[in-house]
Backbone as CSV, one residue per row, in Angstrom:
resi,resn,N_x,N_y,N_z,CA_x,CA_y,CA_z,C_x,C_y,C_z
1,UNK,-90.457,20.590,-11.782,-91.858,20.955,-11.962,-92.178,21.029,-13.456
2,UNK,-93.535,20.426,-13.861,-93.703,20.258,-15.198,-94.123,21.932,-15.542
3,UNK,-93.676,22.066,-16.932,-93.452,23.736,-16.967,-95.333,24.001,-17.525
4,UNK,-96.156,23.154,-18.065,-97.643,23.577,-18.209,-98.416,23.453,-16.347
5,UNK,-97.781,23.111,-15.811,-98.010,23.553,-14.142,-97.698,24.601,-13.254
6,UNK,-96.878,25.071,-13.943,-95.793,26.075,-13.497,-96.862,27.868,-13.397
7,UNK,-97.235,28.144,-12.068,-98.373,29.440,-12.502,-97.582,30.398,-13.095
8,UNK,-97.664,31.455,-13.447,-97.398,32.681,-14.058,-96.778,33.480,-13.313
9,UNK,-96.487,33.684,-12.195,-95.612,33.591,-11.153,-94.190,33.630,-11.316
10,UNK,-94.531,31.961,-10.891,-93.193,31.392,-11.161,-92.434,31.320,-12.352
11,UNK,-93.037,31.481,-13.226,-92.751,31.249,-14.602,-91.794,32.690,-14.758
12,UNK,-92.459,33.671,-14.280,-91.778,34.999,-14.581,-90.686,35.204,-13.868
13,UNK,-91.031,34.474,-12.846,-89.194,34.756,-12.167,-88.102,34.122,-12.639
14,UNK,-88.697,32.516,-13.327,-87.884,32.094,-12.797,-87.247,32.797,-14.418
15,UNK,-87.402,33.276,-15.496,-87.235,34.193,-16.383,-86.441,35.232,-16.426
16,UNK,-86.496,36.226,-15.064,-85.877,36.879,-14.577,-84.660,36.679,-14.345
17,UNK,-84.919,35.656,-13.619,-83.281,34.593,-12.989,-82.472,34.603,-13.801
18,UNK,-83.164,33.946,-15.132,-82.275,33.751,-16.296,-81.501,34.814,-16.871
19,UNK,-82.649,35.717,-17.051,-82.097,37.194,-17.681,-81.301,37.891,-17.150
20,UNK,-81.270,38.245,-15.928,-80.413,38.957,-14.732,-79.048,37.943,-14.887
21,UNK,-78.698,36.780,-14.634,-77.538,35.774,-14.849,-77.035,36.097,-16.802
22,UNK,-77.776,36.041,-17.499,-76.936,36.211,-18.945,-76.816,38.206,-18.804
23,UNK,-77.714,38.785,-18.549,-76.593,40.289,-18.151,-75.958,40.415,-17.348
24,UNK,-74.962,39.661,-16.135,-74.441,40.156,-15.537,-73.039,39.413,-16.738
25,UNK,-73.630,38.506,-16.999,-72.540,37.636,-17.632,-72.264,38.802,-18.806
26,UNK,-73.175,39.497,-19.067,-72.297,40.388,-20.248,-72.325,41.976,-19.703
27,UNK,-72.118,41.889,-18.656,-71.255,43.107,-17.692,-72.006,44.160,-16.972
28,UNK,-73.263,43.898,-17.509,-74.428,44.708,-16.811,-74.425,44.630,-15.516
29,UNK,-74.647,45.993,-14.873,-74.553,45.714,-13.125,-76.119,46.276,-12.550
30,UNK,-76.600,44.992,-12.251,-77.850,45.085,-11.563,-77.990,46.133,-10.307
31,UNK,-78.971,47.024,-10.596,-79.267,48.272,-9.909,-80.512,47.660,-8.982
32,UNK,-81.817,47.494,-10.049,-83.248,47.096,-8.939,-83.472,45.686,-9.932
33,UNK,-84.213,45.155,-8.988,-84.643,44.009,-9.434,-86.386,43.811,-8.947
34,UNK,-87.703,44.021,-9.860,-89.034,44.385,-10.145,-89.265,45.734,-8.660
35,UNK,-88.772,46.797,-9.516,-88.724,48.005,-8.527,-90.620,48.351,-9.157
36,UNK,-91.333,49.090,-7.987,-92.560,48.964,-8.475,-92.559,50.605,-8.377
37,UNK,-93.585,51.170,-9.524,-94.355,52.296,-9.486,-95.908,52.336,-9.835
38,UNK,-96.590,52.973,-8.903,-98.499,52.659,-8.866,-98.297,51.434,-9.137
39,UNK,-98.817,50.954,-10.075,-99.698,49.714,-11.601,-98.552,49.244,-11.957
40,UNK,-97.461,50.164,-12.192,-95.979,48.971,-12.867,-95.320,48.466,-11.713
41,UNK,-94.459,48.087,-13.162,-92.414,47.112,-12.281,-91.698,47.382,-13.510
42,UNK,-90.850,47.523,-12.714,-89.765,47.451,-13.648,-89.118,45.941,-13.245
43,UNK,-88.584,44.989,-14.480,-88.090,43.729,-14.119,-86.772,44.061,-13.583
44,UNK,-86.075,44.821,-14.471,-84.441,44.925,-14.152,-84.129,46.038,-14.382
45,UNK,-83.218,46.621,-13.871,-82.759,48.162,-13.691,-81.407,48.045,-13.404
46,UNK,-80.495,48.018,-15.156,-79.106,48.453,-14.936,-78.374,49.133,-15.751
47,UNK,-76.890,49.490,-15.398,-76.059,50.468,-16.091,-75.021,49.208,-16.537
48,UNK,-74.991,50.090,-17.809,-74.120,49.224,-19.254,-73.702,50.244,-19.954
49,UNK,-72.405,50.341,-19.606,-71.554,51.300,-20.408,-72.086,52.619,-19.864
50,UNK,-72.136,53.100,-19.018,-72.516,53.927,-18.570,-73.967,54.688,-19.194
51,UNK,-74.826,53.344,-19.516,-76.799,53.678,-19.721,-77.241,53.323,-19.117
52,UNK,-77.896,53.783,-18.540,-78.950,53.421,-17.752,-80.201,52.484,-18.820
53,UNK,-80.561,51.158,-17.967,-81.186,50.208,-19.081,-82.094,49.782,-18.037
54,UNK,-83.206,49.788,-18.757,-84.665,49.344,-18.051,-84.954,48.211,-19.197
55,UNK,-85.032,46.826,-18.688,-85.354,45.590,-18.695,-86.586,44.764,-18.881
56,UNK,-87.480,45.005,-19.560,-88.351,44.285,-19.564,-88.424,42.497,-19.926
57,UNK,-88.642,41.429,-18.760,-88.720,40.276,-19.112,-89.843,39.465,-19.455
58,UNK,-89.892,39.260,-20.626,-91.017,38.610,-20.840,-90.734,36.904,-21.259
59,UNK,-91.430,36.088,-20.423,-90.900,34.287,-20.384,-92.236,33.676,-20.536
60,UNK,-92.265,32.652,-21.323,-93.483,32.192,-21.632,-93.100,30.212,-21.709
61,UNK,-93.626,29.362,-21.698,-93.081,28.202,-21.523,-93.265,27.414,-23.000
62,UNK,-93.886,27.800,-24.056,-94.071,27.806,-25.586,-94.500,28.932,-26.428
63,UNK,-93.896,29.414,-27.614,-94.135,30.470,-28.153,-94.566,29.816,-29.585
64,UNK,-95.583,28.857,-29.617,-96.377,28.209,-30.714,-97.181,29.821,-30.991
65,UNK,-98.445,30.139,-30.235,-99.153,31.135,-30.924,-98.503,32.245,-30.978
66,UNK,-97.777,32.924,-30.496,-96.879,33.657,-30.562,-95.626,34.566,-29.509
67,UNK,-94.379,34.629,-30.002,-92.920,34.721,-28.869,-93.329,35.579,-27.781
68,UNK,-92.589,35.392,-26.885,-92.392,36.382,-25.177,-92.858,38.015,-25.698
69,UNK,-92.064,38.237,-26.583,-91.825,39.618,-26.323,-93.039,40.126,-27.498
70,UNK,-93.602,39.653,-27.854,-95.105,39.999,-28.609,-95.798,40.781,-27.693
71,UNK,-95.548,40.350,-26.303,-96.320,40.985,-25.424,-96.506,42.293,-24.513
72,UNK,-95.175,42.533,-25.230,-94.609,44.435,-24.750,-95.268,45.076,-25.423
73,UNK,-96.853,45.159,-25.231,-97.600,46.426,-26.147,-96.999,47.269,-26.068
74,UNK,-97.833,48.305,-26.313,-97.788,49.675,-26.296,-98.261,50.186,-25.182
75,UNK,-99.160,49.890,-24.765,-99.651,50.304,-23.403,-98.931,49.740,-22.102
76,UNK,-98.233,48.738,-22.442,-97.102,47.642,-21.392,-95.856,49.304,-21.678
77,UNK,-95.427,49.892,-22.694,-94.519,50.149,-23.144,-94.621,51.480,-22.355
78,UNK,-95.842,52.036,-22.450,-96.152,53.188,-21.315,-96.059,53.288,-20.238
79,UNK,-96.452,52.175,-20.103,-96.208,52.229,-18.227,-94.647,51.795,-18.057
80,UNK,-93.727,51.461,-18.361,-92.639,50.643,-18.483,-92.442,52.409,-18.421
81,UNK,-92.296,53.482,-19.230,-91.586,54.807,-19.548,-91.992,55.425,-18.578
82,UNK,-93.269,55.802,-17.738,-94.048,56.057,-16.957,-93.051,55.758,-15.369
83,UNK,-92.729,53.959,-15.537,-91.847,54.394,-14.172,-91.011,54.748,-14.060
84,UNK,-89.737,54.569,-15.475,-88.815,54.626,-15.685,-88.872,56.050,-15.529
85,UNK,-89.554,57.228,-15.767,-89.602,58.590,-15.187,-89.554,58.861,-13.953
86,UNK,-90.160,58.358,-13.361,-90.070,58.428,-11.558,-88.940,57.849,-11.040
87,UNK,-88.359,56.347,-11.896,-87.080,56.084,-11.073,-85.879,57.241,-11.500
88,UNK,-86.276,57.932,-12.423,-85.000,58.725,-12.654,-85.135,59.823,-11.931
89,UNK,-86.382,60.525,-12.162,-86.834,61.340,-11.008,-86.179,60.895,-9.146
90,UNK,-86.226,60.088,-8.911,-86.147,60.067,-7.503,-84.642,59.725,-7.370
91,UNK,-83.615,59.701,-8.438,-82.079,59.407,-8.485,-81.931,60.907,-9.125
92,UNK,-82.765,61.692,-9.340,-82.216,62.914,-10.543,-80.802,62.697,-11.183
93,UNK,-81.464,61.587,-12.016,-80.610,61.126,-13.152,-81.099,61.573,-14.232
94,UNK,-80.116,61.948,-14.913,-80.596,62.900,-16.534,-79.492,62.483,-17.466
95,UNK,-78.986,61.241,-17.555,-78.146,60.679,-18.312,-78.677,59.942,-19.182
96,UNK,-77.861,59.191,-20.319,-78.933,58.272,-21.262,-79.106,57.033,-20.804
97,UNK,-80.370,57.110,-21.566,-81.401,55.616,-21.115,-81.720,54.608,-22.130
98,UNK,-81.959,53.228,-21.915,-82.383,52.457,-22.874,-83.365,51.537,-22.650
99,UNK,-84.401,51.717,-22.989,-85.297,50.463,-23.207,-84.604,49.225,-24.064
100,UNK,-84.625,48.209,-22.761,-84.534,46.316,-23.537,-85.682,45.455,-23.360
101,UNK,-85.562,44.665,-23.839,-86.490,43.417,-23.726,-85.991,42.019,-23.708
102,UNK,-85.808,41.271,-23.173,-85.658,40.052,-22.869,-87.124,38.971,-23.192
103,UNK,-86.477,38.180,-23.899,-87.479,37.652,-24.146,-87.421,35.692,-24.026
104,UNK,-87.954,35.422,-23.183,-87.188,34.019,-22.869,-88.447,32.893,-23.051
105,UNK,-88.118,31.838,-24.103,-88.912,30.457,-24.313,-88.543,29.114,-22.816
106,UNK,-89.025,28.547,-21.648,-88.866,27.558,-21.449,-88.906,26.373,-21.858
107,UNK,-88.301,25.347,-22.184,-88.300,24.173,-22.922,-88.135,22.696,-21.958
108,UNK,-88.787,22.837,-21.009,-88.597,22.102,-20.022,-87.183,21.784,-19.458
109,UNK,-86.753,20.363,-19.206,-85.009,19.752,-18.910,-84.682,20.224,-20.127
110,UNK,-84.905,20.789,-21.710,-84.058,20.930,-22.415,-83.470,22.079,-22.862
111,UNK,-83.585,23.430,-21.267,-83.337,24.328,-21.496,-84.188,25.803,-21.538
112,UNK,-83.481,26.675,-22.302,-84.217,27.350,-22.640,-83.706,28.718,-23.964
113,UNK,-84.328,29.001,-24.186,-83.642,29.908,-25.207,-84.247,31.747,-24.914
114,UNK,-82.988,32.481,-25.071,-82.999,33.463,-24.939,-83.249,34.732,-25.991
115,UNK,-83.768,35.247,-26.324,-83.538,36.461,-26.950,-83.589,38.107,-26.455
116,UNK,-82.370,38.806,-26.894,-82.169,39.817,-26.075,-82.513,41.136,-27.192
117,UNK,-83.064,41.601,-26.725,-83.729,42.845,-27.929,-83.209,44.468,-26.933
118,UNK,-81.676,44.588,-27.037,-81.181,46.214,-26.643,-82.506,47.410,-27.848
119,UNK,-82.250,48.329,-27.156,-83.564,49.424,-28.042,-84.518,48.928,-28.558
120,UNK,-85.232,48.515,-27.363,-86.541,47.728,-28.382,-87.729,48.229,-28.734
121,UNK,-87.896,49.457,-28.369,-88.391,50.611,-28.265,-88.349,52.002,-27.919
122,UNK,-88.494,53.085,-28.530,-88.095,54.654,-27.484,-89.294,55.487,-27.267
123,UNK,-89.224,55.541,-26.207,-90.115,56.715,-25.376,-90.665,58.015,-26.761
124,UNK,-91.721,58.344,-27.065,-92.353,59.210,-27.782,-92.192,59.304,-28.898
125,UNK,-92.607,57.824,-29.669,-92.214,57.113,-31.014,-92.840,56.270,-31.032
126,UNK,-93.627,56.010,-30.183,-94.891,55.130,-30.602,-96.306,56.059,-31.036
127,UNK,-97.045,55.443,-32.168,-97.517,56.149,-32.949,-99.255,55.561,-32.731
């Protein structure tokens, strides 16, 4: 499928796919995969080294005007902490946590390129 055809959708999963396959490959063990609260999702939800890591994937099919992960406002970044409270809430987990970001370019048959951003933000530090 030509990737300027590709809806927004698909585009995000198939993003996901990617991201979930290069963390398991670096030892991360997938917990949820787009667990929803109200208005959010969480993309990925796993433990690494014993942290708990909330995943945000952001995949875009050219990053001419500007990359994937440009797009983790601040207000994306709230609601992202927002569920990540309730999923811990409903595990009464009180261990440490990490916001990531994944950030993935499609390049049609020639791939794609990844960038992985561990702490890419913390909860009550945005200003």
């Amino acid at each position: 499928m030509n990737l300027a055809m590709m809806d927004k959708r698909k585009l995000g999963e198939k993003g996901e796919k990617l991201a979930e396959a290069y963390l398991v490959s670096r030892h991360y063990r997938i917990l949820e995969r787009n667990w929803r609260y109200s208005r959010s999702e969480l993309d990925l939800i796993a433990m690494h080294g014993g942290i708990l890591v909330f995943i945000e994937v952001k995949t875009k099919s050219s990053d001419r005007v500007r990359p994937p992960e440009a797009n983790v406002t601040r207000t994306k970044q709230r609601r992202i902490v927002d569920a990540a409270n309730r999923y811990m809430e409903e595990l009464d987990y009180d261990g440490e946590i990490r916001f990531d970001v994944i950030s993935i370019v499609l390049h049609g048959n020639a791939g794609h390129t990844l960038k992985h951003f561990p702490d890419a933000f913390f909860p009550g530090l945005q200003h």
